[in-house]
C-alpha positions as CSV (number, residue, x, y, z in Angstrom):
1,X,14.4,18.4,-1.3
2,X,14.0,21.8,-2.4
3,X,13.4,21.9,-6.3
4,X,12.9,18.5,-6.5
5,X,10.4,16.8,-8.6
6,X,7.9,13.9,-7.7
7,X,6.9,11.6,-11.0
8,X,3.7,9.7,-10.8
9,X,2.8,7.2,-13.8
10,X,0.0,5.2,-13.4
11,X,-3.1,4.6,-14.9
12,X,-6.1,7.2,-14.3
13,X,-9.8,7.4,-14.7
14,X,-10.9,9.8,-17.5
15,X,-8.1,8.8,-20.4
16,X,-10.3,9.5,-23.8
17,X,-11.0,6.8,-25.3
18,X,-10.8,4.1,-22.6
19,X,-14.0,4.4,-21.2
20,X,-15.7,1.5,-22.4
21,X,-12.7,-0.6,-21.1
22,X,-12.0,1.3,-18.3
23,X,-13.8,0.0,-15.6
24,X,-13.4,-3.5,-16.1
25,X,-9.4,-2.5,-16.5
26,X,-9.2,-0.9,-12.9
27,X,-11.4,-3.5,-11.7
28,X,-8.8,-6.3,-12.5
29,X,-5.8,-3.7,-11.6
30,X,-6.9,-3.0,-7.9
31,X,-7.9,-6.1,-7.4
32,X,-4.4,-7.8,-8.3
33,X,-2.9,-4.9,-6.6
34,X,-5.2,-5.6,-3.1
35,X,-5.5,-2.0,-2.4
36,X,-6.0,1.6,-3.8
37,X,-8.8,2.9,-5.8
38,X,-8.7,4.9,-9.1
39,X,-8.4,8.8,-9.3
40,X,-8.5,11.2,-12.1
41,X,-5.8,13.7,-13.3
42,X,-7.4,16.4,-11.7
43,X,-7.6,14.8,-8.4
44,X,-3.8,13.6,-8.2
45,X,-3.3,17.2,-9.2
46,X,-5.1,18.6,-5.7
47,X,-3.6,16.0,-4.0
48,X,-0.2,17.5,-5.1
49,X,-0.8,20.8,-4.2
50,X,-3.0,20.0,-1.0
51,X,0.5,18.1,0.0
52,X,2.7,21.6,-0.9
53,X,3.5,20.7,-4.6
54,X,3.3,23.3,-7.1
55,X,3.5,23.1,-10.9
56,X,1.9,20.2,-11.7
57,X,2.6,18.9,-15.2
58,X,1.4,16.5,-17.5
59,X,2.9,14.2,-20.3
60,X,1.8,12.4,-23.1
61,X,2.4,8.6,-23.0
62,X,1.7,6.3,-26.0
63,X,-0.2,3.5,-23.7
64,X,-2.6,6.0,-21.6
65,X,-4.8,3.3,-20.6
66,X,-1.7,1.5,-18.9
67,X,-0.1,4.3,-17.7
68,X,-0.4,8.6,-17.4
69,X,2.2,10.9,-15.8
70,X,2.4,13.6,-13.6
71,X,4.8,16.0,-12.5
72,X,4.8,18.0,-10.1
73,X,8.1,20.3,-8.0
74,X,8.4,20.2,-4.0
């Protein structure tokens, strides 16, 4: 709709502080998942505005490593 908002919160490659965690996290997460493949904050981001969304935004969570969030407006 117009001036509607899309949420994402998911986990995300490159959260400081994760890394030495990080790959063995997704590894476990995609595979109980059985799809999908991790992407950075900066990739969701052009995916947003390759797909028309504008003013991406992001938020602080306390559990990064679990889950990041993204905004973005249609």
């Amino acid at each position: 709709a117009p001036d509607g908002v899309v949420l994402i919160a998911e986990p995300m490659l490159g959260t400081r502080g994760s890394e030495p965690v990080a790959a063995a996290y997704f590894g476990f997460y995609l595979m109980a998942m059985g799809q999908g493949r991790p992407r950075s904050p900066e990739t969701i981001e052009r995916m947003l505005r390759d797909a028309g969304f504008t003013a991406t935004k992001r938020f602080r969570t306390t559990a990064p490593l679990l889950a990041r969030v993204i905004t973005a407006r249609a």
